[in-house]
C-alpha positions in Angstrom: 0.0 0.0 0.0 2.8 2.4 0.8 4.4 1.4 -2.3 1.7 2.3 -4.4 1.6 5.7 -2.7 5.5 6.1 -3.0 4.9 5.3 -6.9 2.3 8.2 -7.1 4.7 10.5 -5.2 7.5 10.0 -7.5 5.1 9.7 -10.9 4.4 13.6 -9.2 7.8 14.9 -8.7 8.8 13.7 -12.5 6.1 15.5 -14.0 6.4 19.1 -11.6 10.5 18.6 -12.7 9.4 18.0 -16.5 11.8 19.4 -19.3 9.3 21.7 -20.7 9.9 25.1 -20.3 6.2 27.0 -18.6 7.8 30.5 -19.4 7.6 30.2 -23.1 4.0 29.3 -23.1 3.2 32.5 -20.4 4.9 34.6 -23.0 2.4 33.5 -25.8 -0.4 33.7 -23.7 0.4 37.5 -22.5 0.8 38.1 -26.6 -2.4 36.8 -26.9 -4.2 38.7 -24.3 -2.8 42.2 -25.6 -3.0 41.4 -29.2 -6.6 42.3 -29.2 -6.1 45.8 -27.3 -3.0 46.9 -29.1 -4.9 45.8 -32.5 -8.1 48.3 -31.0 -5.4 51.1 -30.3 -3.7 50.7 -33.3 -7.9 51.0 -35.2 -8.3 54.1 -33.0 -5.5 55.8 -34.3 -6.2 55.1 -37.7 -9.5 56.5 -37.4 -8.3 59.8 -35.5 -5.9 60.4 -38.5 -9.1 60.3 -40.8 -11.3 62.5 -38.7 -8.4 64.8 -38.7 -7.6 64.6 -42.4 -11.8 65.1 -43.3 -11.8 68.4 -40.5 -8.8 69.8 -42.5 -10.4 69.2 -45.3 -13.3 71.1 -44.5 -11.7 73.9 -43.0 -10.0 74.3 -46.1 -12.9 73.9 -48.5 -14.4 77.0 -45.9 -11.7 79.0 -46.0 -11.9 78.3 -50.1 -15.4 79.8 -50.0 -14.3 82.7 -48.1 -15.5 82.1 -44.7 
Protein backbone atom coordinates (compact mmCIF):
# COMPACT_ATOMS: atom_id res chain seq x y z
CA UNK A 1 0.00 0.00 0.00
CA UNK A 2 2.82 2.36 0.78
CA UNK A 3 4.44 1.40 -2.33
CA UNK A 4 1.70 2.29 -4.41
CA UNK A 5 1.61 5.69 -2.73
CA UNK A 6 5.52 6.05 -2.99
CA UNK A 7 4.93 5.34 -6.87
CA UNK A 8 2.35 8.22 -7.14
CA UNK A 9 4.73 10.46 -5.16
CA UNK A 10 7.46 10.04 -7.51
CA UNK A 11 5.07 9.74 -10.86
CA UNK A 12 4.39 13.62 -9.17
CA UNK A 13 7.79 14.88 -8.71
CA UNK A 14 8.80 13.70 -12.53
CA UNK A 15 6.07 15.45 -13.97
CA UNK A 16 6.43 19.11 -11.58
CA UNK A 17 10.51 18.63 -12.66
CA UNK A 18 9.40 18.04 -16.53
CA UNK A 19 11.84 19.42 -19.32
CA UNK A 20 9.29 21.67 -20.75
CA UNK A 21 9.90 25.12 -20.32
CA UNK A 22 6.16 27.02 -18.57
CA UNK A 23 7.78 30.54 -19.44
CA UNK A 24 7.58 30.23 -23.13
CA UNK A 25 3.98 29.31 -23.07
CA UNK A 26 3.15 32.51 -20.42
CA UNK A 27 4.90 34.56 -22.96
CA UNK A 28 2.45 33.54 -25.83
CA UNK A 29 -0.44 33.66 -23.73
CA UNK A 30 0.45 37.45 -22.52
CA UNK A 31 0.78 38.12 -26.62
CA UNK A 32 -2.42 36.77 -26.93
CA UNK A 33 -4.21 38.70 -24.26
CA UNK A 34 -2.78 42.18 -25.57
CA UNK A 35 -2.99 41.44 -29.22
CA UNK A 36 -6.58 42.29 -29.19
CA UNK A 37 -6.06 45.83 -27.30
CA UNK A 38 -2.99 46.95 -29.13
CA UNK A 39 -4.91 45.83 -32.49
CA UNK A 40 -8.10 48.32 -31.01
CA UNK A 41 -5.44 51.11 -30.28
CA UNK A 42 -3.69 50.73 -33.30
CA UNK A 43 -7.89 51.04 -35.19
CA UNK A 44 -8.30 54.13 -32.97
CA UNK A 45 -5.46 55.84 -34.30
CA UNK A 46 -6.17 55.14 -37.75
CA UNK A 47 -9.46 56.46 -37.44
CA UNK A 48 -8.25 59.79 -35.49
CA UNK A 49 -5.87 60.38 -38.45
CA UNK A 50 -9.05 60.27 -40.77
CA UNK A 51 -11.26 62.53 -38.65
CA UNK A 52 -8.42 64.76 -38.69
CA UNK A 53 -7.60 64.58 -42.37
CA UNK A 54 -11.75 65.11 -43.33
CA UNK A 55 -11.84 68.39 -40.47
CA UNK A 56 -8.80 69.80 -42.47
CA UNK A 57 -10.37 69.17 -45.31
CA UNK A 58 -13.32 71.06 -44.47
CA UNK A 59 -11.72 73.94 -42.95
CA UNK A 60 -9.95 74.31 -46.06
CA UNK A 61 -12.95 73.87 -48.49
CA UNK A 62 -14.43 77.01 -45.86
CA UNK A 63 -11.73 79.02 -46.00
CA UNK A 64 -11.90 78.26 -50.07
CA UNK A 65 -15.45 79.77 -50.01
CA UNK A 66 -14.34 82.73 -48.08
CA UNK A 67 -15.49 82.15 -44.66
Amino acid sequence: MTLRYLVYALFGFALGCSASDSSTNENQVKERVFDAQIEAVDKANALEQQILDEAAKQRQAIEDQGG
